[in-house]
Every structure is written in C-alpha cells, then in structure tokens.
C-alpha positions in Angstrom: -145.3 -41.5 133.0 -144.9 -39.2 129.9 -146.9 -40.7 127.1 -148.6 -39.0 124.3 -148.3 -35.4 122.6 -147.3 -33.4 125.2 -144.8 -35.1 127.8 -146.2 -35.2 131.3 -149.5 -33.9 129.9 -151.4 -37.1 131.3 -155.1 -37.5 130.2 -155.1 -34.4 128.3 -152.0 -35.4 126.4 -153.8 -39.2 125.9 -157.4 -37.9 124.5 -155.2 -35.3 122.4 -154.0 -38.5 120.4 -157.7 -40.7 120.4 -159.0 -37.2 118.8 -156.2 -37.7 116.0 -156.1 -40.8 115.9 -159.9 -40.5 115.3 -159.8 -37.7 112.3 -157.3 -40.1 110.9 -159.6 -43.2 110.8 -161.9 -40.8 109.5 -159.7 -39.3 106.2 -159.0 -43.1 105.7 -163.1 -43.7 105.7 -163.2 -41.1 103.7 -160.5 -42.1 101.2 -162.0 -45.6 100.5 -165.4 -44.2 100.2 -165.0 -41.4 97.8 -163.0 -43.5 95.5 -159.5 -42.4 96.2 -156.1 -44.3 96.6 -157.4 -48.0 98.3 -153.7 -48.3 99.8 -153.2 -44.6 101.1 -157.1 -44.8 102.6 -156.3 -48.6 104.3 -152.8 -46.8 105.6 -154.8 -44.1 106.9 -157.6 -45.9 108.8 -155.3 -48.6 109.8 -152.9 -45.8 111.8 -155.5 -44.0 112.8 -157.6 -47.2 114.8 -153.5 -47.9 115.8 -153.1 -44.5 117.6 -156.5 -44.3 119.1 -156.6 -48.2 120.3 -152.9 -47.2 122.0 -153.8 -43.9 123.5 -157.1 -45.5 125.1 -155.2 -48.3 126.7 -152.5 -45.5 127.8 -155.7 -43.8 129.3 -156.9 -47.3 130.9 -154.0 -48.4 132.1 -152.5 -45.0 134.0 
C-alpha cells in the first residue's frame, strides 16, 4: 500500500510524516505561546496532531 511521502516507502515513508506532522504541532505551540496569530497557530497545531494521528494509524494498521 503506498501511503505517505514517498509512494511504496512503507514505514520510512509513515514516520517521515509523524516527524512533520510533529514540527508542525510544534510551530503551532509555538505560535500561541509567543503571542502570534491565535488562528494561524490553532491551524497549525490542529494539522499537525491531524498528519501525525493519520500517519501512526497508517503505521498501526499495515
């Protein structure tokens, strides 16, 4: 099953995506702490908790 990044790349391809989908959460943290935009930093944390929660149940379920 191609998933992911990199088509056919299996787990690689799948832990690629939870390690973006982490730094992603992570800008959004970082958004709402340091006092930037509330929506862009919701937006950001929101995807980013979206791509790792898929990519982990891609990795589970495989």
């Amino acid at each position: 099953m191609a998933s992911g990044l990199y088509p056919g790349g299996g787990w690689w391809s799948d832990l690629t995506g939870v390690l973006l989908g982490a730094g992603l959460a992570v800008l959004g943290l970082a958004e709402l702490r340091y006092g930037g935009d509330r929506a862009v930093g919701l937006a950001l944390l929101a995807a980013g908790l979206l791509a790792v929660a898929g990519h982990l149940l891609l990795m589970l379920l495989a």
